[in-house]
Structure formats: C-alpha cells, structure tokens
N, C-alpha and C positions, 0 to 999 in steps of 0.2 A: 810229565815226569817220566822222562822213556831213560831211563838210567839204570844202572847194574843193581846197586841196593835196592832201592826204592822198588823197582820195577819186579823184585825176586820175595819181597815182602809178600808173603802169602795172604790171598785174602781181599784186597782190595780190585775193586774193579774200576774198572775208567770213569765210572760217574761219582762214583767215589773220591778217586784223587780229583775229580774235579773241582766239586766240592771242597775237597783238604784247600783245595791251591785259593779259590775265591776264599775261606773262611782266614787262610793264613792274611790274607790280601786286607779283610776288612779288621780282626782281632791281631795291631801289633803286640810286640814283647812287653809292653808298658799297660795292656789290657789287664786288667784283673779277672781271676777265672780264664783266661784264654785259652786254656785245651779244656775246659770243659765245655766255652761255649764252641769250639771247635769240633769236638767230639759228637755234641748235640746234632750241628747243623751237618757233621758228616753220615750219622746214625749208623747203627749197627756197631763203632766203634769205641771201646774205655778210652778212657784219658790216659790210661798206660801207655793201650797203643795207639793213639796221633801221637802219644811224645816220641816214642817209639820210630814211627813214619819221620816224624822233623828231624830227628837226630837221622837215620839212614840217609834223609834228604840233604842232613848239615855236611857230610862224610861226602856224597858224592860231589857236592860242590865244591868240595875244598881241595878233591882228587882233581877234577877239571881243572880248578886255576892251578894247578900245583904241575899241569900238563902229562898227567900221570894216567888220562883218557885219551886215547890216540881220536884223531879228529876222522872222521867218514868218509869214503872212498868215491864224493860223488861225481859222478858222471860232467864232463867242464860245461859250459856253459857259452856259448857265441854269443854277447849281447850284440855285437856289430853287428849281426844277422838282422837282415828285414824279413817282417812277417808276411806270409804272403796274403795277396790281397784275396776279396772275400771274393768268390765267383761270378761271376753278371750274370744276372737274368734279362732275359730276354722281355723287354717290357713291348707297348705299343709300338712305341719309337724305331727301336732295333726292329720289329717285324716292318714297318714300312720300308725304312733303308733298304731291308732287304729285297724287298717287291723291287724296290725302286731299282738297285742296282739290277737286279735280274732282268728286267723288262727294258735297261738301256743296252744290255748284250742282246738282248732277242732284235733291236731295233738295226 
C-alpha cells in the first residue's frame, strides 16, 4: 500500500499493513465483526483505526481510477533485448582443446 493516504497514516508499519491487506483478503464486507476480526489479526490497532486505514485506502483508490495520481516516471524497458549469456567456464573439455590446439602450432 505505497500510496499518499494510506502511506502518511501515522503509525503503521509494513508488517502491519500487511497484515490489514491478508485480513482485508480473508474477512469480506458480508463478514460479521469484520474490523474487529481485522483489527485482532492486525494487533496494536482499534476498530476505529482499520476503519479508519480502509477508508484512507477507499479514497486513494478512487483518486487512481479517477486518474487524478500521475503514473511513475519509470526508466523504459528493452524487452527486444537478449540477455546475455551466462560466462563459460572452462571445464575438462575446453582445457584439452586447448593443449590440443597449442601442441598443433608447436608441430
């Protein structure tokens, strides 16, 4: 939840809203109790504030689809680009080739 609201709610920390986000996921809107058992499973937090958290969470989504959060500046991306191959090691094989060549120049 890397978002303006949500993210300026004092107080929560990352394993925190992780939490909020798995308990949102298991307890839907049709849950009875559901910010209490939400609040439970987040600890440290009332039911005030997860309501509190969902609503800042409801607002920031609605800003997004609404386009009214400019999108991230990120760096483009080549998928055309091939990766490059992983390094050769020099196994048994490769060391004889090269005896081999070397000793047909000394010939």
């Amino acid at each position: 939840m890397a978002s303006s609201s949500v993210s300026s709610s004092r107080g929560w920390s990352a394993k925190q809203n992780k939490q909020f986000e798995e308990a949102l996921a298991e307890y839907d809107k049709d849950t009875p109790d559901r910010w209490h058992n939400i609040a439970k499973i987040v600890g440290g937090k009332s039911v005030e504030e997860v309501m509190k958290h969902y609503e800042a969470l409801e607002r920031d989504i609605m800003k997004i689809e609404a386009g009214q959060v400019p999108i991230p500046n990120y760096p483009p991306i080549n998928f055309a680009a091939k990766p490059s191959p992983p390094p050769q090691s020099r196994g048994v094989a490769d060391v004889n080739l090269n005896r081999f060549v070397k000793n047909l120049r000394l010939q």
